[in-house]
N, C-alpha and C positions, 0 to 999 in steps of 0.2 A: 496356734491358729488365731488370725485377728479377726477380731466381730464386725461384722456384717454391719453397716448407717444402717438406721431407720427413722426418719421424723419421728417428734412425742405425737404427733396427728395420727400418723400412719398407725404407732402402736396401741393408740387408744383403739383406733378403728377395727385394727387385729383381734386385740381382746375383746371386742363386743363381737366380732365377727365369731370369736372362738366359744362365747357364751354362748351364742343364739344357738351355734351345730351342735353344745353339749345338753342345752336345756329344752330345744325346739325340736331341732332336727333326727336328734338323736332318740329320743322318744318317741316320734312317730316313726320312726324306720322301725324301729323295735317292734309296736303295737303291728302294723304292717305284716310284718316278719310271721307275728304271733297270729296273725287274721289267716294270713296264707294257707300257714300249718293246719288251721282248720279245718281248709278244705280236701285235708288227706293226701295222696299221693303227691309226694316231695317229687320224685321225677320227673312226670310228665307238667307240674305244677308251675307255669311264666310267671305268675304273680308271686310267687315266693323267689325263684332264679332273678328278679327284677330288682328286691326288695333284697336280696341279700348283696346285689350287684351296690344300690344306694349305699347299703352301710359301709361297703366296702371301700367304695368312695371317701365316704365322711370319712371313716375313720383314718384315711390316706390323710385328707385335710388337716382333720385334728392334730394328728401329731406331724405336718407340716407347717403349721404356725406357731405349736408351742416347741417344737425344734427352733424357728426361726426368733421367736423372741426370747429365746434363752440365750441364742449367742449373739443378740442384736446390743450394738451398742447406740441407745438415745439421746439425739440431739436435738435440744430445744430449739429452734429456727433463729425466734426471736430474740434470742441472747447471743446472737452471731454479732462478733466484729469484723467486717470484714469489710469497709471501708468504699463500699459501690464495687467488691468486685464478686465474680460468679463464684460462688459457693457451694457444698452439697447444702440441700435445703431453701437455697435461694429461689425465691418466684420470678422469671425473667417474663418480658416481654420484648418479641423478637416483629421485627419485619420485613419479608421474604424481600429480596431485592430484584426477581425476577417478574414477582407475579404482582406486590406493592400489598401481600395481605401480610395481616397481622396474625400472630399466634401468641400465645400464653402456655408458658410449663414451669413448672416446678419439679428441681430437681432430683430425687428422692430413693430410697433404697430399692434393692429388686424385687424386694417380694411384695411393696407398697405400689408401684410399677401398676398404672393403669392409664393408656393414653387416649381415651374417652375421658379419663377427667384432667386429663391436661397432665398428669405424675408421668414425667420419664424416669427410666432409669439414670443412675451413677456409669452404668457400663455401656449406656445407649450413645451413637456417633453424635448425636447433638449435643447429650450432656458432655463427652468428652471434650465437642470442640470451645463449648462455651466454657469450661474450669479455667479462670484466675484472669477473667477477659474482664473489662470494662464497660459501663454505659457508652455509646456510641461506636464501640468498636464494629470493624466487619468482621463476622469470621466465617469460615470456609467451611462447612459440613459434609463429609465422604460418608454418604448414605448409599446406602445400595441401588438408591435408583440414579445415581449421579453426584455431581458434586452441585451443594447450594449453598446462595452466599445471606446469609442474613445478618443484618446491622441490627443491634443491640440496643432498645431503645428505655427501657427500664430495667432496674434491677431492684428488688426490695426483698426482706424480709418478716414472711408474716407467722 
């Protein structure tokens, strides 16, 4: 089985993410749990059906990030060779040739994958069309809502 990219960013962010639902989260779900129980009948009881619903949650999380950073293999950004061209981990900055706006992504594993903050995926149609392009280049994006052409206007590594 080969491991899974994930920025050293991404995984720092994981582990602090996986801290806060073991030491935060997971503790008031508990006390929650144990408040509910209080108030007697478990069956008719939404405040405890609610609270065991949360933990159930978390604890899906938890062991979906320490799954994921067990089989993740980490790459430092900044110690890429790769000569101005698209890389996983690369920051690109892109502009739409249709509409003349600009965008910013960075390329990055799936489970780091957040396109509010600018993180596409490795297996997202942008990330795929930009892998081993150049500054300047156009290239062609088969997104589901059409095909877009964006030129390639920075590439770096941070």
């Amino acid at each position: 089985m080969s491991k899974a990219p994930i920025t050293a960013k991404g995984a720092l962010r994981l582990r602090e993410q996986l801290k806060a639902m073991k030491t935060v989260d997971r503790p008031r779900i508990t006390e929650a749990i144990a408040e509910a129980r209080a108030h007697g009948d478990l069956s008719e009881n939404a405040e405890y059906h609610a609270a065991r619903e949360q933990q159930s949650f978390l604890e899906g999380r938890i062991a979906s990030i320490e799954s994921a950073l067990a089989d993740a293999q980490i790459i430092e950004v900044a110690n890429l060779e790769s000569e101005g061209r698209v890389v996983f981990g690369a920051t690109i900055e892109l502009m739409n040739l249709e509409n003349k706006q600009e965008v910013t992504y960075q390329i990055v594993g799936e489970i780091e994958a957040d396109i509010e903050q600018g993180l596409i995926s490795i297996t997202s149609p942008v990330a795929r069309a930009l892998i081993g392009k150049e500054e300047g280049e156009v290239v062609e994006v088969k997104a589901p809502g059409g095909v877009q052409e964006y030129e390639i206007l920075v590439v770096r590594y941070e």
